[in-house]
N, C-alpha and C positions, 0 to 999 in steps of 0.2 A: 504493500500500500504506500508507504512512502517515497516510491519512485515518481508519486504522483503530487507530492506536497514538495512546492515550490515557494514557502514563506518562512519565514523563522519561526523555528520552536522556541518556546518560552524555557528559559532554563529550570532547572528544578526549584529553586529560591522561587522563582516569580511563581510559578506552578503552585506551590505551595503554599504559598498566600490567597492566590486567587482559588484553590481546592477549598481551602479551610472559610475565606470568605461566603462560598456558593454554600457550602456544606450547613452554615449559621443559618441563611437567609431560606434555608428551607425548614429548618424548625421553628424559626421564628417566625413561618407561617402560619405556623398552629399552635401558636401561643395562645392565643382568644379560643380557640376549638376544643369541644371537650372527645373524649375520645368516643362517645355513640355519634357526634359530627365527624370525626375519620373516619369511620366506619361504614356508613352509609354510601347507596349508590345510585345515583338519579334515573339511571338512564344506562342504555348499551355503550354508547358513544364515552360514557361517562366512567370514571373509577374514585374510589374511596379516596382520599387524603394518603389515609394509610397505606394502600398501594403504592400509590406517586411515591412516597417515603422509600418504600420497600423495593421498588422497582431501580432506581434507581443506584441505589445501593446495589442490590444483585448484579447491576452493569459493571460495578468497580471489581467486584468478588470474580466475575466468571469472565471477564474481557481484559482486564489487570490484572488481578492477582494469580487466579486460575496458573496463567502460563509465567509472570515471571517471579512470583515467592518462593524462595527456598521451601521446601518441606509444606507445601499449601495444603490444607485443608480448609474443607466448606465450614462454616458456623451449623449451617444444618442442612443437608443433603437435599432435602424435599423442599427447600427456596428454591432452587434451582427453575422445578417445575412452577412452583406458584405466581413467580415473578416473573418470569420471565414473558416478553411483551408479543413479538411478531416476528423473534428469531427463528426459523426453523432450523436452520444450521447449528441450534443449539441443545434440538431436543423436544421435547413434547411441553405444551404451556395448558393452564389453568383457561378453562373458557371465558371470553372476556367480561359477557353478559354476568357470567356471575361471580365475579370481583367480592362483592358487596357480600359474600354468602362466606369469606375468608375471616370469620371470627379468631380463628388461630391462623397464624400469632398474632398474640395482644398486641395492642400501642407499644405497650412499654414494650415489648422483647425487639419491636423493631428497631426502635429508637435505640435499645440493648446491642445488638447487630449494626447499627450504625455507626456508632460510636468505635464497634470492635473494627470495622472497617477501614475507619479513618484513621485512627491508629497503625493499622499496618498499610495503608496507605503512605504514610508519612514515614515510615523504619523506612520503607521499601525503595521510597525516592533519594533518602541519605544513603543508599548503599549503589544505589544502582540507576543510571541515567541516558538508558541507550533510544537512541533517536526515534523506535516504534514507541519506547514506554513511555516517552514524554508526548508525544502524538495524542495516543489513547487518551491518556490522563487528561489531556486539552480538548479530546469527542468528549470525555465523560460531563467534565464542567460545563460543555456547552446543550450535549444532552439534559443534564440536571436543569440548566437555566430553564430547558423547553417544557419539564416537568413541573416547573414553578410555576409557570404562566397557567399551563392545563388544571394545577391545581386548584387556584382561584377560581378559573372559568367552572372549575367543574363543583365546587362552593357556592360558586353564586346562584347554578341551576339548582344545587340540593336545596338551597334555603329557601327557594322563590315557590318551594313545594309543600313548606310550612306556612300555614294561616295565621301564624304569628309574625310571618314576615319580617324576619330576626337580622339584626345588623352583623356584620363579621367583625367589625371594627369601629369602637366609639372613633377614630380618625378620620377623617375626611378621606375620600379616593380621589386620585387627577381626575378633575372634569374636565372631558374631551370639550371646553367651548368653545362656538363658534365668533370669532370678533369682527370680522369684515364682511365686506358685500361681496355677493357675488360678482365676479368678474372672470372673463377669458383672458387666458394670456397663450402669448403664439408658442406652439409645443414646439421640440427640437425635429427635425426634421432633417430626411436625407439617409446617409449610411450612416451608423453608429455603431460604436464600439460596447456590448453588452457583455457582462459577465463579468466573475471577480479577477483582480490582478492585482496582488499587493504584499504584503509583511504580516497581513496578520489573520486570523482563522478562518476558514471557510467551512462548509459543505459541499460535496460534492456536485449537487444537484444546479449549484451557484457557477461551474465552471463547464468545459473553457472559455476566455474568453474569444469573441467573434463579432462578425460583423452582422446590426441588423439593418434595413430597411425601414425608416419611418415616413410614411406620407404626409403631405402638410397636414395638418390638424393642429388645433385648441385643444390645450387643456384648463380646466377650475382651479383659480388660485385657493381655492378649500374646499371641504367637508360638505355634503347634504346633510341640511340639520334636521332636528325632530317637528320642528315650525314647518319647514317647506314637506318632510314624510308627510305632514298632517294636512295638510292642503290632497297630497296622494289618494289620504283616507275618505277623506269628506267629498273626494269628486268620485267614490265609487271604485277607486283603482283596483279593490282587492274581488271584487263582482264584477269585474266585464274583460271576458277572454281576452279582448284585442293584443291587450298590453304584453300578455304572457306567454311566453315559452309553450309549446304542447305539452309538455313533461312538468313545464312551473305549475301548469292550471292543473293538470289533474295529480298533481302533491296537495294543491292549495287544493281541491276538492276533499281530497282524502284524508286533510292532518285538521279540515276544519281553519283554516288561518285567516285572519281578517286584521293582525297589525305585528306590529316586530316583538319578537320573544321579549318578555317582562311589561307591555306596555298593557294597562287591564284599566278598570275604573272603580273610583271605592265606591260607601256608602251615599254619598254624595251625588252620584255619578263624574265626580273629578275624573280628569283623566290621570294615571298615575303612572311611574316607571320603579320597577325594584332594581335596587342595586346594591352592589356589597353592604353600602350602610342603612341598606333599608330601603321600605315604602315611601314616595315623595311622589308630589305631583309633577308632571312631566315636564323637565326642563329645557325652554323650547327652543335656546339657542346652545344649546350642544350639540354635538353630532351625534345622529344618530347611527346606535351599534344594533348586532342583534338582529339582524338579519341576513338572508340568503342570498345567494347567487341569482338564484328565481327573481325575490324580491328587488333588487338591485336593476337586473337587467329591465324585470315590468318598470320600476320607477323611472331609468332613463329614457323607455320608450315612451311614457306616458308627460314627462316632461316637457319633450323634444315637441309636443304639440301642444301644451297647455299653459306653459311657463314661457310668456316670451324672452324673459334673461336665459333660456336655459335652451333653443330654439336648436336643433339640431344636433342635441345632446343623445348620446352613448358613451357605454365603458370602456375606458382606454384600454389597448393591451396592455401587458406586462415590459415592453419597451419603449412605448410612449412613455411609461410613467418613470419607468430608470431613469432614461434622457434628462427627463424633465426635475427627478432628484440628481441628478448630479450638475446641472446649471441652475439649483437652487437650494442645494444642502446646506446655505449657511441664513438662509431667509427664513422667516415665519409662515408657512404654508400648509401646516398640519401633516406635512408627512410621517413623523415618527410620534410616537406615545399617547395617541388619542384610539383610533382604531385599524385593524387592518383592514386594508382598500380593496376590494373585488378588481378582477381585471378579467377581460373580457379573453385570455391567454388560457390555452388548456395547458397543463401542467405534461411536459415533454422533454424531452433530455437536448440540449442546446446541442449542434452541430461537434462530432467526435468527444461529446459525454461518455466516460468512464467510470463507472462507480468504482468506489473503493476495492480494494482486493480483499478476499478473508471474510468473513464474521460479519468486521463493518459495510461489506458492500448490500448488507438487507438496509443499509438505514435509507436510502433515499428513492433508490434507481428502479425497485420492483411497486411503487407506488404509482407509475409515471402513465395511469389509465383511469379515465373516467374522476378527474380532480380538475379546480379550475386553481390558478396562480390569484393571491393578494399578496400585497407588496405592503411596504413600513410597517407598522409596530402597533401594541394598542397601548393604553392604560397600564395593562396587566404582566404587559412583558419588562422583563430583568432588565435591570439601565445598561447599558452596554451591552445585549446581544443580538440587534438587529443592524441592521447596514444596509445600504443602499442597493446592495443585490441578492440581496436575501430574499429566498423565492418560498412562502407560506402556500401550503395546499389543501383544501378540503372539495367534495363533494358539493356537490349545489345545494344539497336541502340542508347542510349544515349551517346552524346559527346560533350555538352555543355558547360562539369565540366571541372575541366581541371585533365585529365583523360590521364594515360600512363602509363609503362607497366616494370617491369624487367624480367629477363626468368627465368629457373630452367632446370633440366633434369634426368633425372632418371640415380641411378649410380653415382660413383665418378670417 
């Protein structure tokens, strides 16, 4: 695999910081959580707290230590199976749907195991420092990061399923808001250079890089907010086929949908939005999350004819919108830490893509069917691990994440 990594590894010293950093920041997720809130499982899509814990860890045990600790043994042989995610190269896994049904092992014992882990995580990097083992260590931390993010999202779906509508955090969470008016600005256009190329970590799914084709087109100097979704709602958007995909409408038939995941009305008939800190009424200059690929695409169709600021609007691809961060990565545009952006990119392996060799070539490249591409970052994700070609993928009917949208349009 490393014949393929063209960036500097992080030496052990730095490794080691940034290990033991990630390692905190994931229990200090579940500080406020009691352990029957770890426990629990919303949804198929969805896994316990406690897994994410657990899962993660098993990646350090069986993909680090496994092959380079003197004298390795498991903590306990049947993690192997229970945790393990969508390796098959690594053996037989616990079914995913029922996560939530993994009463043993306790919180505690996980936390127990993780602890033991890091530990000999740490002997292992003061003895031994060869150029795969620091690699790995650098997947794992960036793995973990991606677990932290799922973990929240997968938090915010369990508690939106109690009628107490229970906060995660007396803190405040980033509010994705929206500050400016809508405006087009002239997208980059022509050949471009797409893909990563740099000194510091990648995915594979992110390289090589190559050249793309961008046609003239606009893109939105921001976010669709919940104000202008709400305009969508009240024109009948989620009742009249036009708008929709064939495959969007008959999901939207079948799952019942008529507004974005967590958006309901209380006693009052307010309109309201749950969010990590709870039930609030809907707040209308933020961007709106929480929604699908379906829903995204209906709304840019339905815009392009009903919004004259928004008049010939559709979802950018996934190289529009690169271009378009990297001639504006230092301006206020909402790219990173509000929501991830839908693009209108099926999720495919860039010209002479290579996945990984070994173990880690299940992480990206057997994914690469039936997912669309969103680009930047949400709320929810780790401060330092998205970048400007980092390529996020889900399913269309997926809108768990917290998942929203900017436009573009053909022409200036």
């Amino acid at each position: 695999m490393l014949n393929k990594i063209s960036y500097r590894l992080l030496s052990a010293d730095e490794l080691l910081e940034q290990f033991h950093r990630s390692r905190k920041y994931s229990t200090d997720l579940i500080s406020n959580l009691s352990a029957e809130d770890c426990q629990a499982q919303s949804m198929d899509d969805a896994s316990p707290a406690k897994w994410h814990l657990a899962h993660v860890t098993w990646f350090y045990e069986v993909m680090v230590l496994k092959p380079f600790e003197d004298n390795f043994t498991y903590w306990n042989p049947e993690f192997a199976v229970l945790f393990n995610s969508y390796y098959n190269g690594l053996g037989d896994k616990h079914p995913r749907s029922k996560r939530g049904l993994l009463t043993r092992p306790s919180l505690t014992e996980v936390l127990q195991w993780r602890s033991n882990i890091e530990n000999r995580i740490t002997k292992l990097l003061k003895v031994k420092s060869s150029a795969e083992l620091l690699w790995l260590i650098q997947l794992g931390i960036n793995h973990e990061q991606q677990h932290q993010e799922l973990l929240l999202t997968d938090i915010h779906h369990l508690f939106s399923y109690n009628s107490l509508f229970p906060s995660y955090s007396s803190a405040n969470s980033p509010s994705p808001t929206i500050k400016k008016p809508f405006q087009w600005l002239n997208g980059i256009s022509g050949m471009m250079e797409i893909g990563y190329e740099g000194k510091g970590f990648y995915f594979d799914n992110e390289a090589p890089k190559h050249s793309a084709l961008n046609q003239t087109h606009s893109i939105s100097n921001r976010l669709v907010s919940n104000s202008e979704w709400l305009q969508f709602i009240e024109d009948g958007g989620y009742q009249n086929f036009k708008w929709w995909l064939d495959a969007g409408w008959a999901w939207l038939q079948v799952e019942k949908i008529s507004a974005p995941l967590y958006w309901s009305k209380d006693d009052q008939s307010e309109l309201c939005r749950f969010s990590l800190n709870g039930n609030f009424p809907l707040p209308m200059h933020e961007a709106v999350s929480n929604i699908s690929y379906f829903e995204a695409d209906a709304f840019a169709r339905w815009a392009s004819q009903n919004l004259t600021d928004f008049a010939g609007a559709r979802l950018p691809t996934e190289f529009e919108w690169e271009a378009f961060a990297q001639s504006n990565s230092k301006s206020s545009n909402d790219l990173f830490g509000k929501v991830w952006q839908w693009t209108s990119s099926n999720y495919t392996p860039y010209p002479g893509y290579q996945p990984w060799s070994g173990i880690a070539g299940e992480y990206n490249g057997k994914f690469m069917v039936n997912q669309m591409v969103l680009r930047g970052s949400s709320a929810y994700t780790p401060e330092g691990h998205s970048r400007i070609t980092y390529r996020n993928f889900f399913p269309t009917h997926a809108r768990w994440q917290m998942t929203g949208l900017r436009l573009a349009k053909d022409g200036i």
